[in-house]
C-alpha positions in Angstrom: -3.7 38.8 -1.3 -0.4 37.3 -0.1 1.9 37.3 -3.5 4.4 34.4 -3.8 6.8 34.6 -6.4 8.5 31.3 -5.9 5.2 29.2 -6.0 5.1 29.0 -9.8 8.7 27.6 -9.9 8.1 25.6 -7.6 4.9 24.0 -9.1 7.0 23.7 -12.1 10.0 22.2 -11.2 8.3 19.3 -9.1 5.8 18.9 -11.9 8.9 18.4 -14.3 10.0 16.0 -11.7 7.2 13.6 -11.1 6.8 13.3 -14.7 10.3 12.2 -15.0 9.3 9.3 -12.5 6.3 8.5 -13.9 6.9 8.8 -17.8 8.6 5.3 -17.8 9.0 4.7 -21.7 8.3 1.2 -21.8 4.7 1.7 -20.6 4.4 4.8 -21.9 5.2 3.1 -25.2 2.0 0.5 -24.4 -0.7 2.0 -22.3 -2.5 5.2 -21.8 -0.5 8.1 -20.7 -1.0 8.6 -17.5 -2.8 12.0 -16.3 -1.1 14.3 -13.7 -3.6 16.5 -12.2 -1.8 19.7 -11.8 -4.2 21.3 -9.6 -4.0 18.4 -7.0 0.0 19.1 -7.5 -0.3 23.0 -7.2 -2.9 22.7 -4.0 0.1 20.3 -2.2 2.5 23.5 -3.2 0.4 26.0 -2.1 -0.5 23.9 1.3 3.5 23.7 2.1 4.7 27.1 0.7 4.3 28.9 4.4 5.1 26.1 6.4 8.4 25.7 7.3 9.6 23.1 5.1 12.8 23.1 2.8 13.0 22.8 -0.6 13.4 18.9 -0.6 11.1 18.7 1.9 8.4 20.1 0.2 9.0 18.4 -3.4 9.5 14.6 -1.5 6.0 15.0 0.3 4.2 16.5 -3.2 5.7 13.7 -5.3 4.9 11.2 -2.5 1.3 12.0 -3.2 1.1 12.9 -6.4 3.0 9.4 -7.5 0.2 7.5 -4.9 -2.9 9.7 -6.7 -1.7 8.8 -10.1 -1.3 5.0 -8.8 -4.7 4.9 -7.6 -6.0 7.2 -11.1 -4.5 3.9 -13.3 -5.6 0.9 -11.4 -9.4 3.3 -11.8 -8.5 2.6 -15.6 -8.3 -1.2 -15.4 -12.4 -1.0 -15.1 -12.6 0.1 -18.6 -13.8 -3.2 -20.5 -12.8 -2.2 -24.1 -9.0 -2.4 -23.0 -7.6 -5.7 -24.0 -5.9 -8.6 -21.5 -2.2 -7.4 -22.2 -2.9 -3.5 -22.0 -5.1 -4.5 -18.7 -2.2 -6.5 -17.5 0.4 -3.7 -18.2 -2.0 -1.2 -16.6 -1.9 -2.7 -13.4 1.6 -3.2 -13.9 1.9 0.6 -14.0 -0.2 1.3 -10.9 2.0 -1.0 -8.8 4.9 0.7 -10.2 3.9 4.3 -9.5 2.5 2.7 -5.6 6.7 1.6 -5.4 7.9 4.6 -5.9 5.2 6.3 -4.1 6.6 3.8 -0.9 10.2 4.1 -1.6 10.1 7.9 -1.3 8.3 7.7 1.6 10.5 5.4 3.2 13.4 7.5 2.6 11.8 10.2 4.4 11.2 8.3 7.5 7.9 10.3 7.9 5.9 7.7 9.9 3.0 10.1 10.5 2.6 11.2 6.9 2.7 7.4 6.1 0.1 6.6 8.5 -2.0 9.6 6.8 -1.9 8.7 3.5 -2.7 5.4 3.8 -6.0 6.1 5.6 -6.4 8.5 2.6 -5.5 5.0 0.6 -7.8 3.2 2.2 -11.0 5.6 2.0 -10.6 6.2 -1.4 -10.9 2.3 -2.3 -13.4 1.6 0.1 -15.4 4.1 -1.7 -14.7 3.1 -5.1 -15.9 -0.3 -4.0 -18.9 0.9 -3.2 -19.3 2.8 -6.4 -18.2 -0.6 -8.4 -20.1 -2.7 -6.9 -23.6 -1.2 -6.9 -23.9 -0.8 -3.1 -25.1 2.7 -3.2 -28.6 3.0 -2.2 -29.0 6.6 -3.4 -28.0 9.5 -4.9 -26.5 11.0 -2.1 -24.7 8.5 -1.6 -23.3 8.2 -5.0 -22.3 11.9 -4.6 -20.5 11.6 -1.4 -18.5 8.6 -2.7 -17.5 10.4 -5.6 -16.5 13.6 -3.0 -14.3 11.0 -0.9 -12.6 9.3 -4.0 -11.7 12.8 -5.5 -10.2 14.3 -2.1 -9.4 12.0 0.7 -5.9 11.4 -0.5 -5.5 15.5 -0.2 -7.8 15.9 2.6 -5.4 13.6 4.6 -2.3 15.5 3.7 -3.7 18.9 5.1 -4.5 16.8 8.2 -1.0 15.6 8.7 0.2 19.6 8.4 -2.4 20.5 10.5 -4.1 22.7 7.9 -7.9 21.7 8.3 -9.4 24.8 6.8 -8.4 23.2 3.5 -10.3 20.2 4.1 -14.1 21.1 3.0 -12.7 23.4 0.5 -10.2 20.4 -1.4 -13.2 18.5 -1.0 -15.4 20.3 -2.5 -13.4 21.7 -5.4 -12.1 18.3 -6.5 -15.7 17.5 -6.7 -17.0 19.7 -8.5 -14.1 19.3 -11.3 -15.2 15.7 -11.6 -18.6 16.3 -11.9 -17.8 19.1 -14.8 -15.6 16.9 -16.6 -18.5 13.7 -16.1 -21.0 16.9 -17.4 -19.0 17.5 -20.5 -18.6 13.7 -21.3 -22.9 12.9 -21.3 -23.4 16.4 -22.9 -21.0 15.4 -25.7 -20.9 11.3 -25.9 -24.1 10.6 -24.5 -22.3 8.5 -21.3 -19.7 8.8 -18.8 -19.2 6.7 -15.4 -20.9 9.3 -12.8 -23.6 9.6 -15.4 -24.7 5.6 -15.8 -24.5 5.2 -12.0 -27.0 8.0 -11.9 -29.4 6.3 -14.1 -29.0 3.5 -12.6 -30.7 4.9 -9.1 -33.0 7.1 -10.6 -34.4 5.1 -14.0 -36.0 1.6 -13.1 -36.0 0.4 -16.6 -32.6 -1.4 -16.2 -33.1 -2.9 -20.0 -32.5 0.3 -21.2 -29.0 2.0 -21.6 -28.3 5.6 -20.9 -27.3 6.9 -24.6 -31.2 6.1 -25.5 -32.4 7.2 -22.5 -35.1 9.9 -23.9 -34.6 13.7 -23.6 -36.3 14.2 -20.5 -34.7 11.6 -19.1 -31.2 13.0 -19.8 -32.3 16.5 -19.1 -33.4 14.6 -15.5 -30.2 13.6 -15.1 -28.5 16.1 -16.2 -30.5 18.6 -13.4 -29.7 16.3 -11.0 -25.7 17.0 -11.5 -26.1 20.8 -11.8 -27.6 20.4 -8.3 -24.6 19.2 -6.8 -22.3 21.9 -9.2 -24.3 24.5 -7.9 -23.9 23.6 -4.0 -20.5 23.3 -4.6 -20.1 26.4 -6.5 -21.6 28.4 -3.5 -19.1 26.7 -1.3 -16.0 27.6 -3.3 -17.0 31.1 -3.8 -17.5 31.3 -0.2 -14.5 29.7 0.6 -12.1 31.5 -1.5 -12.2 33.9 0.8 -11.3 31.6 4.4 -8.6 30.4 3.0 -5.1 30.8 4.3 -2.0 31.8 2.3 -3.9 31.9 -0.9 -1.6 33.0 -3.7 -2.3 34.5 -6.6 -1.3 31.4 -8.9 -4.0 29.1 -7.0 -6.5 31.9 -7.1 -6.7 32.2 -10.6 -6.9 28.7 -10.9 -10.0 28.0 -8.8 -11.5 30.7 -10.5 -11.0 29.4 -13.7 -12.5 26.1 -12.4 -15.6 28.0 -11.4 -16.4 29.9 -14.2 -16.2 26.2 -16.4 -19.8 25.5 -15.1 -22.3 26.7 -17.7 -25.7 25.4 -16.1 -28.3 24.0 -17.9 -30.8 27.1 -18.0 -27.9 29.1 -19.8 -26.7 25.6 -21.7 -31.0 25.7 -23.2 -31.0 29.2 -24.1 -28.0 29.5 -26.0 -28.8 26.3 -28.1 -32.1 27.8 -29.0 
């Protein structure tokens, strides 16, 4: 185990920082905060900590793609039909902001070939939410590996542009499996959540019906069906831990914490009777 003592300062600082940009009161003031996903933010820091990058280098490139993945995390928001027309309005408002700074930083780095990356990264992850919008999913699979692609490509492209592939599979598959735990946790408690509804919708023909009276076997179907994909997943990141390079302590604990979330359903029965 490679200790770094800097990483958590670093992590922090840039953290602090990209909320500064982001945080803009006005639309703080009107819409939903929006959510930095620290892990994405500490796997950039942890990617960059042994390469030979400076300071500024490395904190331009996270915010670059941290301010793009939180641009791309509010326009997902706009889908949600119980907001009204002016917080809908101000919500796309907010993406495009967050995608100008994302641009203007980027810009001032003159990076072409990070540009180039990230907007393939861009591109797949609204290709694939297009598919998941629009119904054009034939099957479960792919539901699953739209969901994988919309979660990681925006990282997975970054690793590419430092030439760190081993990440790849791994970012992949951890992102992944975080979303499906948090879409888990959402059914189990309210009965519905986004990953969940498109699930019904390939596997339950009764289209009349709606998932929060779908009956117990039903949900318990469905609910199987994630675990499935948890459980492959899980195997992979145990695995993995292991191959990866430069891990530090800081990400380790992390992941392992993100592991250990995932009750599965057998234990989830047991302990409710």
């Amino acid at each position: 185990m490679i200790k770094l003592p800097d990483i958590r300062q670093n992590f922090t600082d840039i953290k602090v920082q990209v909320e500064q940009k982001v945080f803009h009161p006005y639309l703080i003031k009107y819409i939903e905060t929006p959510v930095i996903d620290e892990d994405k933010l500490l796997i950039l820091v942890s990617i960059m900590d042994r390469l030979e990058l400076s300071y500024n280098e490395l904190k331009n490139y996270a915010m670059t793609t941290m301010l793009i993945q939180i641009a791309l995390d509010t326009h997902e928001h706009i889908s949600n039909a119980s907001v009204d027309e002016i917080n809908r309005q101000l919500t796309v408002l907010a993406g495009d902001y967050y995608s100008g700074l994302y641009y203007k930083l980027l810009a001032e780095s003159e990076d072409i070939n990070m540009i180039k990356e990230l907007s393939k990264g861009i591109k797949e992850v609204n290709e694939h939410k297009i598919s998941v919008y629009q119904n054009e999913l034939v099957s479960i699979e792919n539901l699953m590996a739209s969901i994988k692609k919309i979660e990681s490509s925006l990282l997975v492209k970054f690793s590419e542009c430092f030439k760190v592939d081993l990440w790849n599979e791994f970012i992949a598959n951890l992102f992944f499996f975080k979303r499906l735990l948090h879409e888990r946790k959402l059914f189990s408690e309210s009965g519905s959540s986004f990953v969940f509804d498109k699930l019904k919708e390939l596997t339950i023909p009764n289209k009349n019906s709606t998932i929060k009276n779908l009956s117990e076997k039903h949900q318990r179907d469905l609910l199987v069906i994630c675990d499935r994909y948890l459980d492959s997943s899980k195997q992979f990141l145990l695995k993995g831990i292991s191959q990866l390079p430069y891990l530090n302590d800081m990400l380790e604990a992390r992941i392992t914490s993100i592991i250990n979330e995932h009750q599965p359903l057998a234990n989830t029965l047991v302990e409710e009777g």
